[in-house]
KOLSE-166490 format. One record per residue (C-alpha): residue number from 1; x, y, z. Coordinates in Angstrom, 3 decimals. Layout:
N
SITE   k        x        y        z
SITE NUM        X        Y        Z
...
// end
This chain:
275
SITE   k        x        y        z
SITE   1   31.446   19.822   -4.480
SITE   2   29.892   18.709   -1.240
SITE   3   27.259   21.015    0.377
SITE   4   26.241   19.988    3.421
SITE   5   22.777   20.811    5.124
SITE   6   21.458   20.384    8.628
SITE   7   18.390   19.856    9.518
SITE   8   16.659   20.140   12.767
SITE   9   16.762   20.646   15.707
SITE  10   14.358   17.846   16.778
SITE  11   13.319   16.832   20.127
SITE  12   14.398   13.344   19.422
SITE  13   15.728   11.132   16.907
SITE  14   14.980    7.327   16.816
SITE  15   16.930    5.456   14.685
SITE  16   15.826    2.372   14.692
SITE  17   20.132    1.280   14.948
SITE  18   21.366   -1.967   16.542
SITE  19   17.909   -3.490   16.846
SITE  20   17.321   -7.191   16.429
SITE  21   16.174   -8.466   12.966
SITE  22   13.350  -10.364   14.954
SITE  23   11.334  -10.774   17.676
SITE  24    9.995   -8.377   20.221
SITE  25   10.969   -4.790   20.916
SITE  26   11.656   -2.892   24.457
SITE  27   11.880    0.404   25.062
SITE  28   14.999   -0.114   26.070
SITE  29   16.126   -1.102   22.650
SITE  30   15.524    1.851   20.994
SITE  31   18.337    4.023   19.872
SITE  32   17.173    7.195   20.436
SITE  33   19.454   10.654   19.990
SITE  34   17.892   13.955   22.063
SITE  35   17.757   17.232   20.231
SITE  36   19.328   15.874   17.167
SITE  37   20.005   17.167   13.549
SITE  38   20.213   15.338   10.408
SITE  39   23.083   16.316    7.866
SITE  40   22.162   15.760    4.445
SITE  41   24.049   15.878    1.220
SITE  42   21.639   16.316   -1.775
SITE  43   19.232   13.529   -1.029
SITE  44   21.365   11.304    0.778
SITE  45   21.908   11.337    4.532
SITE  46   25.282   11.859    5.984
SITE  47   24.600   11.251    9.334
SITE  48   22.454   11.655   12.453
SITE  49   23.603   12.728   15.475
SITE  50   23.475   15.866   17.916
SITE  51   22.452   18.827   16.262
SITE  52   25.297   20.854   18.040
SITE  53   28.219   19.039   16.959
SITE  54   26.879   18.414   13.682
SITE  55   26.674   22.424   13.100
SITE  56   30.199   22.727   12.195
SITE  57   29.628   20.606    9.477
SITE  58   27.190   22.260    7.124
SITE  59   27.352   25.230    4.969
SITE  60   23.197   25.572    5.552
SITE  61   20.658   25.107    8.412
SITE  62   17.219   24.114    7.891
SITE  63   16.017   25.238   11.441
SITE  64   12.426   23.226   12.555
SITE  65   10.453   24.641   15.103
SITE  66    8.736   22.905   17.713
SITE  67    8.459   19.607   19.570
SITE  68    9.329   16.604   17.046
SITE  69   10.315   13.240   16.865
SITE  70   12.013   12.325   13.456
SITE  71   12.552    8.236   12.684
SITE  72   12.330    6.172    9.558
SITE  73    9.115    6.178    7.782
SITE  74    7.556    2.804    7.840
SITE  75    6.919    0.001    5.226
SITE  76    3.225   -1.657    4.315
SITE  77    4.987   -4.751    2.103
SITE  78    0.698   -6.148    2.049
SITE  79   -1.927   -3.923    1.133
SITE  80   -5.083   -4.161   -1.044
SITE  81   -6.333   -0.127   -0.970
SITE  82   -7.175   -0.148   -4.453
SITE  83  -11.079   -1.334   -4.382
SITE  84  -14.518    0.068   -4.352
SITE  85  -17.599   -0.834   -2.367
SITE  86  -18.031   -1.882    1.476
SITE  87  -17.693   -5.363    3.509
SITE  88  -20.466   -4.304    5.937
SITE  89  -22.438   -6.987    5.269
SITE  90  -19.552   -9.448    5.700
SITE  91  -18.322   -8.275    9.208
SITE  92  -22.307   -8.804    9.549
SITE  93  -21.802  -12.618    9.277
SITE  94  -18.153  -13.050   10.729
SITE  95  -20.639  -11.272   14.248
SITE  96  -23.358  -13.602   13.120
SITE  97  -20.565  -16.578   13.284
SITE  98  -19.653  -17.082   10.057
SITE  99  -16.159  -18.194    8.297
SITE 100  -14.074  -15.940    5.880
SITE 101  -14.518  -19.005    3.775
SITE 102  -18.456  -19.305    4.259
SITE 103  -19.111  -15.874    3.549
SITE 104  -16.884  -16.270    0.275
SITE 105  -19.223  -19.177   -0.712
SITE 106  -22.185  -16.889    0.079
SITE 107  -20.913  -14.559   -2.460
SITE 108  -19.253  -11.948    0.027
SITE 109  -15.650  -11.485    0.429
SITE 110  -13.357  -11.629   -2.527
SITE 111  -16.367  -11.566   -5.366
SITE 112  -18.232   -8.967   -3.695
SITE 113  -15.283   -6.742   -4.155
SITE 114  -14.637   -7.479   -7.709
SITE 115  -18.318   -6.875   -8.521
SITE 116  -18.302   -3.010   -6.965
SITE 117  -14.633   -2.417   -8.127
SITE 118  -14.888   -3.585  -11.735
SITE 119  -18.083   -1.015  -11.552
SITE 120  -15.684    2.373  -10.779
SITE 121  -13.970    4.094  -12.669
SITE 122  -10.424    4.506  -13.287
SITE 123  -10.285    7.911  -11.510
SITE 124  -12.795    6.950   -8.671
SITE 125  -10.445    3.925   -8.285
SITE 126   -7.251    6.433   -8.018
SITE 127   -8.943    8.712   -5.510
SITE 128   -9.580    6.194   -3.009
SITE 129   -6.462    4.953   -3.230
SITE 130   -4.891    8.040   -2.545
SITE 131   -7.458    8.838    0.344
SITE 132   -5.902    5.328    1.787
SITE 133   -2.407    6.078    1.403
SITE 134   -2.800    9.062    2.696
SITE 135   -4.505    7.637    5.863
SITE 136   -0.915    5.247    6.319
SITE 137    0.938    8.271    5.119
SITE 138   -0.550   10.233    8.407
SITE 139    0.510    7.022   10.909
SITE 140    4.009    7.033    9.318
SITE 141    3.814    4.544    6.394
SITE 142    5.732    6.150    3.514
SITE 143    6.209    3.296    1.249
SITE 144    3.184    1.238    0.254
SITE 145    3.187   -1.641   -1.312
SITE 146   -0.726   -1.763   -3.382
SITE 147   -1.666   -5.085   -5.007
SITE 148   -5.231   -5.182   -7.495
SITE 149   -6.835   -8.599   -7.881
SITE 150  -10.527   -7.192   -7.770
SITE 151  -11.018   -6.594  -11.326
SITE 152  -10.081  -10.248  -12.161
SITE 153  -10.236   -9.804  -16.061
SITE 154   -7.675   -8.282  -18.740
SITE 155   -9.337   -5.383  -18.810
SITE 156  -10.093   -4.614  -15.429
SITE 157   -6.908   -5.440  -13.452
SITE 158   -5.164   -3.006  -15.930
SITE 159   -7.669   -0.309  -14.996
SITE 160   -6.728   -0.992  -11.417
SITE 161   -2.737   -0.921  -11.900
SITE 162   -3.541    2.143  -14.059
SITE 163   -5.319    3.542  -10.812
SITE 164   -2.451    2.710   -8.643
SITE 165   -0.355    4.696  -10.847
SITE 166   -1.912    7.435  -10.860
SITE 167   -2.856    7.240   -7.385
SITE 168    0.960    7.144   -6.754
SITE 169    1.592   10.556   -8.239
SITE 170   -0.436   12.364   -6.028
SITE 171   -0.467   10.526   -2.659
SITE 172    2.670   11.813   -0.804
SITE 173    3.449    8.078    0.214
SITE 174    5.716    5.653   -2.760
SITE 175    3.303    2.986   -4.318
SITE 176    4.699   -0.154   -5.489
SITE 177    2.279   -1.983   -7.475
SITE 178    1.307   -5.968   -7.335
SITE 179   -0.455   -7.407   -9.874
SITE 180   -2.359   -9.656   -8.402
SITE 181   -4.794  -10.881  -11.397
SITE 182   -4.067  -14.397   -9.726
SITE 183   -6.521  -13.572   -6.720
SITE 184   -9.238  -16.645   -7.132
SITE 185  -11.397  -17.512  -10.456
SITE 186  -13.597  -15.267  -11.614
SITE 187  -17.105  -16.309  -11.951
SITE 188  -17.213  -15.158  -15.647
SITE 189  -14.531  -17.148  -16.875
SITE 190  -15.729  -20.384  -19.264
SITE 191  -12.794  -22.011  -18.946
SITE 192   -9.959  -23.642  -16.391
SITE 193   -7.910  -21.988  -13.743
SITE 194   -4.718  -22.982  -16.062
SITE 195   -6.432  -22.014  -18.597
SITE 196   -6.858  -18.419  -16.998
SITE 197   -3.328  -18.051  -15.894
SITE 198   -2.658  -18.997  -19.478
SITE 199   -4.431  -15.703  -20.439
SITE 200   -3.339  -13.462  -17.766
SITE 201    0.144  -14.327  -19.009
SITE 202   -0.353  -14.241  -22.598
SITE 203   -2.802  -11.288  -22.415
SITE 204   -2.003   -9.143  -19.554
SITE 205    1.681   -9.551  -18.838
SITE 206    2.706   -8.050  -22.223
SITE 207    0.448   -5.081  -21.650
SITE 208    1.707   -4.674  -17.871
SITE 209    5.295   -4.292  -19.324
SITE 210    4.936   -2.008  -21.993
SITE 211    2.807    0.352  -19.777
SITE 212    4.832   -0.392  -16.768
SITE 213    2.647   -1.147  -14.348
SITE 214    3.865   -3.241  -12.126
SITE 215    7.176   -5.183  -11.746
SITE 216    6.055   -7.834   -9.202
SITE 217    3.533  -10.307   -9.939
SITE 218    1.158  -12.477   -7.121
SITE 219   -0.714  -15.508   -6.626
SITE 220   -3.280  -16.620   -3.926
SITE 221   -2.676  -20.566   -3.102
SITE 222   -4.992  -22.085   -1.015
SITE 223   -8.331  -23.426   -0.620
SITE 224  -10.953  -21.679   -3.175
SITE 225   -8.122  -19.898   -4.790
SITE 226   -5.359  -21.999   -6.702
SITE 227   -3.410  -24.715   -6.295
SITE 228    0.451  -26.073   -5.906
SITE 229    1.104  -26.920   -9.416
SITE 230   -0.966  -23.949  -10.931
SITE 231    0.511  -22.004   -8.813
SITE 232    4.299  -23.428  -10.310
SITE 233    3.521  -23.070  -13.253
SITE 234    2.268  -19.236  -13.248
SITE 235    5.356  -18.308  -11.023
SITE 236    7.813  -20.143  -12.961
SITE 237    6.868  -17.917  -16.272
SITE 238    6.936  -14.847  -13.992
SITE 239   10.470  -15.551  -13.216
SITE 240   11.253  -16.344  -16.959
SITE 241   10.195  -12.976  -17.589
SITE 242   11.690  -11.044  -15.488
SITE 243    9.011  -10.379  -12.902
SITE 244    9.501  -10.739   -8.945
SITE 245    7.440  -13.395   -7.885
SITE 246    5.091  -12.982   -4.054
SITE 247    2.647  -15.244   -2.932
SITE 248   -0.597  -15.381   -0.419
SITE 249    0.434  -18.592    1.193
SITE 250   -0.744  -20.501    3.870
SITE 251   -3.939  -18.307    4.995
SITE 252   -6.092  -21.150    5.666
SITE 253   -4.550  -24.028    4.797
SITE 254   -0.433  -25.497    4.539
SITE 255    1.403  -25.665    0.906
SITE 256    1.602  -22.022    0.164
SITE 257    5.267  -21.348    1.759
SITE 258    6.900  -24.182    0.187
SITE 259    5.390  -23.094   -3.560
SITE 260    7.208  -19.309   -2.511
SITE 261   10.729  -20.758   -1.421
SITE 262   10.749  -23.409   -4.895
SITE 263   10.276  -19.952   -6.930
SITE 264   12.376  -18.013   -5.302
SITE 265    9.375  -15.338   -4.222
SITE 266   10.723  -12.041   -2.617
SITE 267    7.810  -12.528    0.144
SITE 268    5.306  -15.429    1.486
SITE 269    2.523  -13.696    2.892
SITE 270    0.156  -14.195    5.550
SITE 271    1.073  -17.702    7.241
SITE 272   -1.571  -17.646    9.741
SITE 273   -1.805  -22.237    8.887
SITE 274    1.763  -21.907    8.447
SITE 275    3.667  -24.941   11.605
// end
């Protein structure tokens, strides 16, 4: 049996309906319902609307108090907030004139990362991660996608999607996890980049499923990271397995977007060379 519950009132209600899929937003364009209620069934939502002429509607009232605004919680689909260390000294150079890739070369960026994130802990890893999610929690982020990529070996990108786990228990916000072991070479690695997206898949992938870890897996293609055919060939076993397949394409330089649409990746992120 139905039992209906309202909730509110609330100052205002944006609802984000009849709003163009692109492009830029007005104020004019916002849907926006004064002293509204939301009617809820369970967990799903009935429907939102005035508060008064929902009343007659629900067997309970959850009253609120106060001036609020209710609207949809906001999506982060790109985030790296599992990691340990700083980047002080690379906002340093980018002031001092330097490139992302030049300070990558110099051994700042990327590298540095790995080297202070492989050197947490598991829990230490968690906490901050909460702490961050927390932060986009406050500012109305309540799903978060969280990639790793900064342990860059078997064992330590499973300590980060372990982290991200965990961190996802406690943070308030929903986690999705990315495994992004397909970030750029590490330095420690003897042998080829196919060779080490040979071993993430043969190694890692089997672990990642049985734990769970992470459903989606990523790959950085550009310039200092890996290339069109690597990048085919990794993505075309994630797709043979089962994974959802999401690529960092066409940061710095073209090629990225076209390796996402051939593998049918859910996303193509960042596009700043994209024409």
């Amino acid at each position: 049996m139905d039992e209906f519950k309202l909730i509110g009132p609330f100052t205002q209600a944006v609802t984000l309906q009849r709003l163009p899929l692109k492009g830029c937003l007005s104020e004019e364009q916002l849907h926006v319902i004064e002293q509204a209620g939301i009617l809820v069934n369970g967990q799903v939502i009935e429907a939102v609307g005035s508060f008064r002429e929902l009343r007659s509607r629900a067997q309970e009232v959850e009253a609120v108090e106060g001036n609020h605004v209710v609207m949809p919680g906001m999506v982060d689909a790109h985030t790296h907030i599992c990691w340990a260390g700083t980047r002080a000294a690379d906002y340093a150079m980018r002031l001092a004139g330097k490139t992302y890739l030049e300070i990558a070369q110099q051994g700042g960026g990327i590298r540095s990362t790995v080297h202070h994130t492989r050197a947490a802990t598991v829990e230490t890893l968690a906490e901050l991660t909460v702490l961050r999610a927390q932060t986009l929690l406050r500012r109305g982020v309540t799903t978060i996608e969280v990639k790793s990529g900064y342990g860059l070996s078997l064992e330590e990108e499973l300590k980060m999607l372990r982290a991200i786990r965990d961190a996802g228990r406690t943070a308030g916000a929903d986690l999705i996890a990315t495994c992004l072991a397909a970030h750029v070479m590490p330095k420690d690695f003897a042998g080829t980049p196919r060779q080490y997206l040979e071993q993430i898949i043969g190694e890692l992938w089997p672990l990642v499923k049985a734990e769970r870890l992470a459903k989606r897996m990523d790959i950085y293609v550009d310039e200092g990271a890996f290339g069109a055919e690597e990048a085919h060939f990794y993505l075309s076993h994630a797709r043979d397995q089962g994974f959802d397949r999401v690529v960092h394409a066409d940061q710095f330089y073209r090629g990225g977007v076209a390796v996402a649409v051939e593998a049918g990746a859910v996303s193509a992120d960042h596009l700043e060379a994209s024409t």
